[in-house]
N, C-alpha and C positions, 0 to 999 in steps of 0.2 A: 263350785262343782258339787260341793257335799248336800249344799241346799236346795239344788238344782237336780244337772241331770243325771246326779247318782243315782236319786230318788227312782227314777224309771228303771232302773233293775231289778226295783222291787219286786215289779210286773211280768218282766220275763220272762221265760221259762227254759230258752235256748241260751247253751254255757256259749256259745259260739258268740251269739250277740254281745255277751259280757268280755268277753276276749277282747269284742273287736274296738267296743266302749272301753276300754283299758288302753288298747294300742292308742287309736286316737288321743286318748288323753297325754301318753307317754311323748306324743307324736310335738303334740303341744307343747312340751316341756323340754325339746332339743333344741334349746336357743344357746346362742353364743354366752361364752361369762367367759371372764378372766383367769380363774380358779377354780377347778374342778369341773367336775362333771356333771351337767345341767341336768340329766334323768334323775343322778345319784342324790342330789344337793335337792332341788324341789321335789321330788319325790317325796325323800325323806319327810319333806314338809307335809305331804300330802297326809303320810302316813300316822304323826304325830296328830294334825290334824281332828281326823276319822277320829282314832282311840282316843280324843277327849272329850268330844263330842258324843261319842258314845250310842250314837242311834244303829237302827236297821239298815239305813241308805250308806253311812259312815264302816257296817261291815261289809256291806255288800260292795263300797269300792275297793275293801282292803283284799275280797278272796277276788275279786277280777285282776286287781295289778298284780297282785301274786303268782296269778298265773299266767302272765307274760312278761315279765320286768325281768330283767338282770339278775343273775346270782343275788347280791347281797341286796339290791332294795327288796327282792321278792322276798327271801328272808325273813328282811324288817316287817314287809307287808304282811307274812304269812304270822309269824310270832304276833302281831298285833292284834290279825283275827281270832285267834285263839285266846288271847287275852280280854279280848273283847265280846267274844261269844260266850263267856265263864261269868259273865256279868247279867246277862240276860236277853240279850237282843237274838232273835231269831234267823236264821242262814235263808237268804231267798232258796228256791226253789231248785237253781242250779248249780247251785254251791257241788256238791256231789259228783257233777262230771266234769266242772270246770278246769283246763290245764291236766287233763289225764287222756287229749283224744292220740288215737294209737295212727301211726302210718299204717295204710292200706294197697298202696302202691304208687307210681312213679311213672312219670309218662313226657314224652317231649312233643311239643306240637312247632313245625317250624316249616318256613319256607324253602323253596328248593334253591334260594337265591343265597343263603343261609347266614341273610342278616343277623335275624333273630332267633329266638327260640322261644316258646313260652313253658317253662316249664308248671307241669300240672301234679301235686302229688294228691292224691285222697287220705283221709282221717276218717276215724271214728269214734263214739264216746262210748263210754260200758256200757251205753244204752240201743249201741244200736244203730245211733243217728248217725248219719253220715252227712260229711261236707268236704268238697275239694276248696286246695289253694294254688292261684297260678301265679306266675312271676315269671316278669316280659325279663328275659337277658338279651341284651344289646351287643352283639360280637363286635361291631363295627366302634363302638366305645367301650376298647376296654373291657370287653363281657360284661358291663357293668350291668348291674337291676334296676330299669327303670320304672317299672308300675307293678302294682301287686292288688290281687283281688280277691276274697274269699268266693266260692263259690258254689253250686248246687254236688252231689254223689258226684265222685269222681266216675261213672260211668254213662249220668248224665254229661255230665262237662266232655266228656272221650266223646259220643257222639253228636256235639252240637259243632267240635272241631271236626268231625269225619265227614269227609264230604262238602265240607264249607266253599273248598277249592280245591283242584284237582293237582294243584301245583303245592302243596301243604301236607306235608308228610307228619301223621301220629304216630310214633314208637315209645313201644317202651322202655325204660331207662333201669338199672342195679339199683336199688336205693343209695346203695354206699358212692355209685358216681353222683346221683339226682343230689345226694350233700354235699358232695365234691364241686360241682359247680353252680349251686347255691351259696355257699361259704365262700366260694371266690368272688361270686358278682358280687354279695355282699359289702367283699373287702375292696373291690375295684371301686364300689358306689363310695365308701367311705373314704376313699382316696381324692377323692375329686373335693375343691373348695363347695363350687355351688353347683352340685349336679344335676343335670338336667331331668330328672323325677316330674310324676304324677302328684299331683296332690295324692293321690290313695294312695300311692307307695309311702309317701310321707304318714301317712295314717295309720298305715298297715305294718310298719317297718318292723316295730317290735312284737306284731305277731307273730312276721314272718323268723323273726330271729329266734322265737321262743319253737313254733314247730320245728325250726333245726335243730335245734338243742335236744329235738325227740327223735330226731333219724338216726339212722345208722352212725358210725365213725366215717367222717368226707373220706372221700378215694377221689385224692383230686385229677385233676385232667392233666395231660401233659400238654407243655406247648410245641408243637411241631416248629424245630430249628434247621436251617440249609445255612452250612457253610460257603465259605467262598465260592467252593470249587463248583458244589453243585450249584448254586444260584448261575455260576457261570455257564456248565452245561445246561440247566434253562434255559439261558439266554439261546445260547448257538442251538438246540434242538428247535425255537421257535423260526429263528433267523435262516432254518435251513427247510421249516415246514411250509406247507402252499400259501400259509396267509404272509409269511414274513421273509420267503424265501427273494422278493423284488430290493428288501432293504441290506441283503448281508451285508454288500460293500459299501453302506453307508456310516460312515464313523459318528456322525452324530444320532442313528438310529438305533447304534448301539449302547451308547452311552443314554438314550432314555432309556431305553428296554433295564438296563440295569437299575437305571432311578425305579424303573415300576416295581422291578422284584425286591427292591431295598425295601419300598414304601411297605408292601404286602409283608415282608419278615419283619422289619423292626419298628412299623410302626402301624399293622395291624393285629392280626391272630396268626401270622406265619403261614399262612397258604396264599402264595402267589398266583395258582390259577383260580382263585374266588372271586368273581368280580360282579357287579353289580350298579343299577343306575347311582344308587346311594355313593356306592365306593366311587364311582368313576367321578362325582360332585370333592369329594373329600381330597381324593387324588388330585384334582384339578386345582384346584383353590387350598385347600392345605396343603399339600405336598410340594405341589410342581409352583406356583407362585410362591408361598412363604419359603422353601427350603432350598430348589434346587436353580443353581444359577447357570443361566441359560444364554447366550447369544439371540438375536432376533430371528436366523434362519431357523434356531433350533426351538424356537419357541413354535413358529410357526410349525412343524412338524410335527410337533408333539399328539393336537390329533390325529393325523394319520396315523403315528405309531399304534398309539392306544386302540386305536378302533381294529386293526389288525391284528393286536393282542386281544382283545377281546373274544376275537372268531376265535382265534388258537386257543386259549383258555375254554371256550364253549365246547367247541369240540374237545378238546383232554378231558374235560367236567361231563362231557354228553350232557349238557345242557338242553332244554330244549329250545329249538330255534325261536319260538316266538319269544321267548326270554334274552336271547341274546341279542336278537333286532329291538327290545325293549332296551335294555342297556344302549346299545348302538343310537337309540333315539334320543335320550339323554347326552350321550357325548353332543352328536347334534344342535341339543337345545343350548347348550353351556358354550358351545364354541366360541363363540362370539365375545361372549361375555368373558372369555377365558384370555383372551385374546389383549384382552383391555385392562383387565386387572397383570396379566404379566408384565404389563408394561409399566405399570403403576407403583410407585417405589414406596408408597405408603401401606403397600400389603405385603412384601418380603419382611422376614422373621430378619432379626439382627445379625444371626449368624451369615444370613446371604446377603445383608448389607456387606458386611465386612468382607466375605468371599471378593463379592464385584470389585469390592474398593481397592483391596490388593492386587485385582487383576487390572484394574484401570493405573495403577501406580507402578506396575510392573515389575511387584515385586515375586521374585522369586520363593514359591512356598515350599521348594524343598529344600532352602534355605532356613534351619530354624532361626539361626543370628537374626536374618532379615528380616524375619517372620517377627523376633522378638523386637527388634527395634521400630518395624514401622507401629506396632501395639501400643512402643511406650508414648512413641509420639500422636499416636491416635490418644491416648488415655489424657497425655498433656493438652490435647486442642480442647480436651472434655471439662477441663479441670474447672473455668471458668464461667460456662455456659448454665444456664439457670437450669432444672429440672424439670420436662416437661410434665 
C-alpha cells in the first residue's frame, strides 16, 4: 500500500479523496481474526509501517487514516504523523482540511412506500469546498445501512433527488435525529453475521463512522410499540371496515389478521398499516411459511386476507392507489409460489416444526407437564441421529 497507491495522494489535492482512500483501505482491513480487533491489530501495522519508512506517500497515508480510523488507531496514526513530519518529509497538499469538514445539514430522501430512506447529510471543509454523504437505511431489515456513497454539495445532491419521482419525498431532518438514526443503522448493520451491503458501503464504512463522530449527540428514534389490546382493536376496526368487513365471522380470518399485525410489531419497524410489494414477499415466505402454523383451509386463505388488508392499510396510509394495486400485484405474483412452499416442510423455521408436531401428537400445550415431556422425548429421539 505504502509503495503503491499511497503514493497517489501525493497528487491530490481534495481531503475528501484522501478520506475516502483511508476508508477503503480500513474497509480492507475488517477481516475476521480470532483476537482482537482487525482495524485495531493491522492498522496498527500499517502505522508502524509508514513511520519507518519514513517517506512522503508513508505521511500521507498516516494524516488520511487519521482522519477517519477509530479513536485510538487515529491516535496512533495522528502521533506518527507528527513524529514523522519533524523529520523532514513534506504534508501533501490536503493535509490542512483533511478530517476537519463541518456538517452543513441533513436531509432524508425516501419513498412513500417507506421501505427505505436515504439519508443525505452535507459537509464542508475550512475552504469552502463542499461535498454530501448518503446512506441507503433499509427499514425493512432492521433499519440497517446498506450502501453509502460520498457525493457532490448537498444542494446539488437535494436537487437531483427532487423531482426524480413523484412518489419520493425530500425532508429535512434535526441533525441530532439524522445521528440518531445513522447510529442505529450503523448498529443494526453490525449486528447482522454477513450483511447484506454494497461493496461501497463496505468501503465507505469507516468514513461514514468518522462524519458521525462530527454531528450532533444522536437523538435516537423511538420504536413505535402496540400492546395487546390495541393490536386487538386493529384487528376488529379492520374486520368491521368495507375491505374486511365480509371475514368478521370467520375464525380463521382472524387469527391471520393477527399473525399480520404481530409480523409488522415484532418483527418489523412496529407499524402494522405499512405494507409494501417488498413486505408483502417477507410476510409471505418469512413469516407466514417459516413461523406461523397453519391448517390447509387457512393456508389457502391467507391471500385473500392479506390482499383485503392491504386496501384497509392503504386507505388508513392514504396511500395512493396506484401503489396499493402495485403491492396487490405482487401478492398476485407470489401466490402461487406461496402456496407451494407452505406446504413444503423444508421451509418452516424449527419452532413451527415442533408447533405442528405437538399438534399432530395431540398434545396439550397448555399443559406445561405435557409440553415438558413430549420435549424430553423429542430431545431423546435426537440424541442419536448424526448432525445435519
Amino acid at each position: 500500500m505504502l509503495r503503491g497507491p499511497a503514493k497517489a495522494l501525493l497528487v491530490e489535492e481534495d481531503p475528501l479523496h484522501a478520506e475516502c482512500w483511508a476508508s477503503e483501505l480500513l474497509g480492507m482491513l475488517e477481516q475476521p481474526l480470532r483476537d482482537g480487533d482487525p482495524v485495531q491489530l493491522l492498522g496498527a501495522g500499517l502505522v508502524r509501517c509508514a513511520q519507518r519508512q519514513g517517506t512522503r506517500a508513508g505521511l500521507a497515508a498516516l494524516l488520511a487514516v487519521a482522519s477517519v480510523a477509530p479513536g485510538p488507531l487515529a491516535r496512533q496514526a495522528a502521533a506518527a504523523a507528527r513524529q514523522l513530519a519533524a523529520r523532514g518529509p513534506s504534508a501533501p497538499a490536503w493535509s490542512a482540511a483533511v478530517g476537519r469538514a463541518a456538517l452543513t445539514g441533513t436531509w432524508l430522501a425516501g419513498d412513500d412506500f417507506g421501505d427505505q430512506d436515504l439519508l443525505i447529510a452535507g459537509f464542508a471543509y475550512p475552504d469552502g469546498s463542499e461535498h454530501s454523504l448518503a446512506v441507503l437505511i433499509d427499514h425493512n431489515l432492521m433499519d440497517m445501512a446498506k450502501d453509502a456513497h460520498p457525493g457532490p454539495p448537498l444542494q446539488e445532491m437535494l436537487e437531483q433527488w427532487r423531482g426524480r419521482d413523484r412518489h419520493i419525498r425530500v425532508t429535512e431532518v434535526d441533525p441530532r435525529r439524522a445521528a440518531g438514526l445513522l447510529a442505529q443503522a450503523l448498529e443494526a448493520t453490525d449486528l447482522i453475521m454477513d450483511p447484506p451491503v454494497t461493496d461501497d458501503f463496505r468501503r465507505m464504512r469507516a468514513l461514514v463512522r468518522a462524519r458521525l463522530r462530527g454531528m450532533p449527540a444522536p437523538e435516537r428514534p423511538s420504536r413505535p410499540e402496540l400492546d395487546d389490546e390495541a393490536r386487538e382493536a386493529l384487528v376488529a376496526d379492520f374486520l368491521a371496515s368495507p375491505e374486511g368487513a365480509e371475514l368478521a365471522h370467520d375464525e380463521g380470518a382472524w387469527f391471520i389478521c393477527d399473525a399480520l399485525v404481530d409480523y409488522r410489531c415484532d418483527y418489523g419497524d412496529g407499524l402494522p398499516l405499512r405494507w409494501s410489494p417488498i413486505l408483502v414477499e417477507l410476510c409471505l415466505f418469512e413469516h407466514f411459511t417459516r413461523r406461523v402454523s397453519l391448517d390447509a383451509e387457512a393456508l389457502a386463505a391467507v391471500p385473500e386476507v392479506l390482499g383485503r388488508w392491504v386496501r384497509y392499510c392503504g386507505r388508513r396510509q392514504a396511500l395512493a392507489p396506484e401503489l396499493v394495486d402495485e403491492t396487490l400485484g405482487a401478492l398476485e405474483e407470489f401466490r402461487e409460489q406461496f402456496a407451494a412452499a407452505g406446504r413444503d416442510p423444508t421451509r418452516f423455521g424449527m419452532a413451527k416444526r415442533i408447533a405442528m408436531q405437538l399438534a399432530a401428537d395431540e398434545v396439550d400445550t397448555d399443559d406445561d407437564d405435557a409440553v415438558q415431556a413430549w420435549i424430553a422425548q423429542y430431545n431423546a429421539g435426537l440424541a442419536g441421529r448424526p448432525l445435519d
